[in-house]
C-alpha positions in Angstrom: 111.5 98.0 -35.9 114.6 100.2 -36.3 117.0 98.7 -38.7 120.6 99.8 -39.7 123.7 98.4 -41.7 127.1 99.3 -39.7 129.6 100.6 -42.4 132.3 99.7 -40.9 133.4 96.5 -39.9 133.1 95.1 -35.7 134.5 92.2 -34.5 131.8 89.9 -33.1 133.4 88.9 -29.5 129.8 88.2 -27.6 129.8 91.4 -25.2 127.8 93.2 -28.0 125.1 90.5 -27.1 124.2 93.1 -24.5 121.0 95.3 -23.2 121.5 98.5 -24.9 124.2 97.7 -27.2 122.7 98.8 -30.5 121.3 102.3 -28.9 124.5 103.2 -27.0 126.9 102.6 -30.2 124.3 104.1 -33.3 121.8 105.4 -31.3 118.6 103.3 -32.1 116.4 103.4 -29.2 113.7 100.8 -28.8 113.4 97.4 -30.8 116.2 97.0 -33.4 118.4 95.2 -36.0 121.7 95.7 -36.7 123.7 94.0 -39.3 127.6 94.3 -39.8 130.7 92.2 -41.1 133.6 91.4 -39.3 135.4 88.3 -37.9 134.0 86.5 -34.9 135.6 84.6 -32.4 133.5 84.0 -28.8 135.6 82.7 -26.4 133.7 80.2 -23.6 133.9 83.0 -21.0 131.6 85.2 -23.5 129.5 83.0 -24.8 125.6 82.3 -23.4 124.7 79.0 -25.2 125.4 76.9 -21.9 125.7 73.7 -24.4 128.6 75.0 -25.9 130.4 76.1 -22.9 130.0 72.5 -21.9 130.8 70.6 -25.6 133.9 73.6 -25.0 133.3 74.9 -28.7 134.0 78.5 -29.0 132.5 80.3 -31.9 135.1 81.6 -34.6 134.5 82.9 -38.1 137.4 85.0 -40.3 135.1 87.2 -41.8 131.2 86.8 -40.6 127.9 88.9 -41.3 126.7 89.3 -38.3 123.1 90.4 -37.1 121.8 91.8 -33.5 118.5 92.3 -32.7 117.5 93.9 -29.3 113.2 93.6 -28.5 111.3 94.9 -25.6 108.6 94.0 -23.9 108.6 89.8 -24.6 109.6 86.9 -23.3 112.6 84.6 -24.0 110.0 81.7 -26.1 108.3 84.5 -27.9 112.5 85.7 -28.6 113.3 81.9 -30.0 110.1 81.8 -31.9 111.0 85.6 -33.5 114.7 84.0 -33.8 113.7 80.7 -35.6 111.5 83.5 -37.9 114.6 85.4 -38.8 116.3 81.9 -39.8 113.2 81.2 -41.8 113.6 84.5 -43.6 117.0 83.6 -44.1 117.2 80.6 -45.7 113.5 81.7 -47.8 116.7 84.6 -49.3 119.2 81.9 -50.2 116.4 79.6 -51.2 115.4 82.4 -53.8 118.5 82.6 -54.9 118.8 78.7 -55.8 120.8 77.9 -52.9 119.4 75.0 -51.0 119.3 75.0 -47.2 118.4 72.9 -44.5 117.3 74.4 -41.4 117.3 72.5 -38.4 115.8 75.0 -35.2 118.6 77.7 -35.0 121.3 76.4 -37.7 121.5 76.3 -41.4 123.3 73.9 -43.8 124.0 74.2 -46.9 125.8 71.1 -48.5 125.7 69.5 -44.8 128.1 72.2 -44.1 127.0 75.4 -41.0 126.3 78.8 -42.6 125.0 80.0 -38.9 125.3 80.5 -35.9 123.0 81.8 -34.1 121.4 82.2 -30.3 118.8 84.3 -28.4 118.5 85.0 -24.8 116.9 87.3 -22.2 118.1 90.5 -20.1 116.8 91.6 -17.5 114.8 94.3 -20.3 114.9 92.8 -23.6 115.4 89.5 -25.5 119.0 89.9 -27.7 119.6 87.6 -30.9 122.4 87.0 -32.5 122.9 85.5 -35.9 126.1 85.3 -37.8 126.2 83.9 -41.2 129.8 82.8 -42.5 131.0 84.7 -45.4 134.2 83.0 -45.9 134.2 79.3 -44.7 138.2 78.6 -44.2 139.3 79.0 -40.4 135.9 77.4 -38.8 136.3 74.8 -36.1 133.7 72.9 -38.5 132.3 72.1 -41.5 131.1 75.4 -42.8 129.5 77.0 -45.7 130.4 80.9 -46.5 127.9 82.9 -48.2 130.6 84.7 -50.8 132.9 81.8 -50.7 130.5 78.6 -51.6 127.4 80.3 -52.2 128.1 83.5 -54.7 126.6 86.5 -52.5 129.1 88.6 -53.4 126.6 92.1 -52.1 127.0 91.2 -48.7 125.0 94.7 -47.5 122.8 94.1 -50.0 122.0 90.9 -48.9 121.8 91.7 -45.0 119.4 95.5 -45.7 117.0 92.6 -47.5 117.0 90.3 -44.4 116.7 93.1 -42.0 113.6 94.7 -44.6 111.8 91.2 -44.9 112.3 90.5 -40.8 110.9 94.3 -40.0 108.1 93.7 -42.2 107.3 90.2 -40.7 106.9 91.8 -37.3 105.2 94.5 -38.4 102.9 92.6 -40.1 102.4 90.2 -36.9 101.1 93.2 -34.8 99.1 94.6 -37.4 97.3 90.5 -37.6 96.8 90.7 -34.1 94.8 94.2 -34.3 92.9 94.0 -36.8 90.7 90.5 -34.9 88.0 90.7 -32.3 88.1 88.2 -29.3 85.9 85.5 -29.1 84.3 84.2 -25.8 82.7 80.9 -27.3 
């Protein structure tokens, strides 16, 4: 898996959650993670977590790390299960760190406070995720947790060139698992 850390900082608006995205903006062709800062703010016309169109909660962050992944060639459970890793490798980071977080499927807490959001879904070639971690916490709708403003991560690239490593490695690592087996008929 391709990974990059965008320089300069984007926005997160939701259209990015898009087929193609990461290879028509930095040219990355095939599957992909991207990681950049920026504020976020999804609107209910943007957003694809049905739930939260209903609940009407947008998504807003001042100043968010955010992370999009693009992967060909599975399915949308195989995409939750490969999001629900990336929020395992996530919190296994902070937890390193001394940070402790509760994961609860897609979200972490820290201090019963959100650190993420986060969502995957399928086009009609890929799965996309998304996952945006809060780096400052004042301005959310809720309760939140920011990683430089509560929790100390002050190397933010740093910090998102470790998850994207440890998440490219974990796939990798996958495949090679299911090569190196024989079948069994019995």
């Amino acid at each position: 898996m391709k990974t990059k850390y965008i320089d300069e900082e984007i926005k997160y608006i939701g259209s990015q959650l898009s087929p193609h995205w990461i290879y028509k903006n930095f040219k990355l062709q095939g599957d992909a993670i991207v990681a950049f800062i920026g504020e976020c703010k999804v609107d209910l016309s943007e957003m694809v977590d049905i739930e939260d169109v209903i609940n009407n909660e947008p998504i807003y962050s001042k100043y968010m790390l955010s992370f999009i992944t693009e992967q060909f060639g599975i399915g949308l459970s195989e995409g939750v299960f490969r999001q629900r890793l990336l929020m395992c490798i996530i919190k296994e980071l902070l937890e390193q760190r001394g940070i402790f977080v509760v994961r609860n499927g897609d979200d972490l807490m820290v201090d019963d406070r959100k650190l993420s959001v986060s969502i995957a879904t399928k086009s009609i070639t890929s799965v996309l995720i998304h996952t945006g971690l809060n780096i400052l916490s004042e301005g959310a709708p809720v309760k939140a947790s920011g990683l430089q403003s509560e929790l100390g991560i002050n190397d933010i690239k740093s910090f998102a060139l470790e998850v994207m490593k440890k998440y490219s490695e974990e796939l990798e690592d996958i495949n090679y698992a299911c090569t190196k087996v024989r079948g069994v008929t019995e």
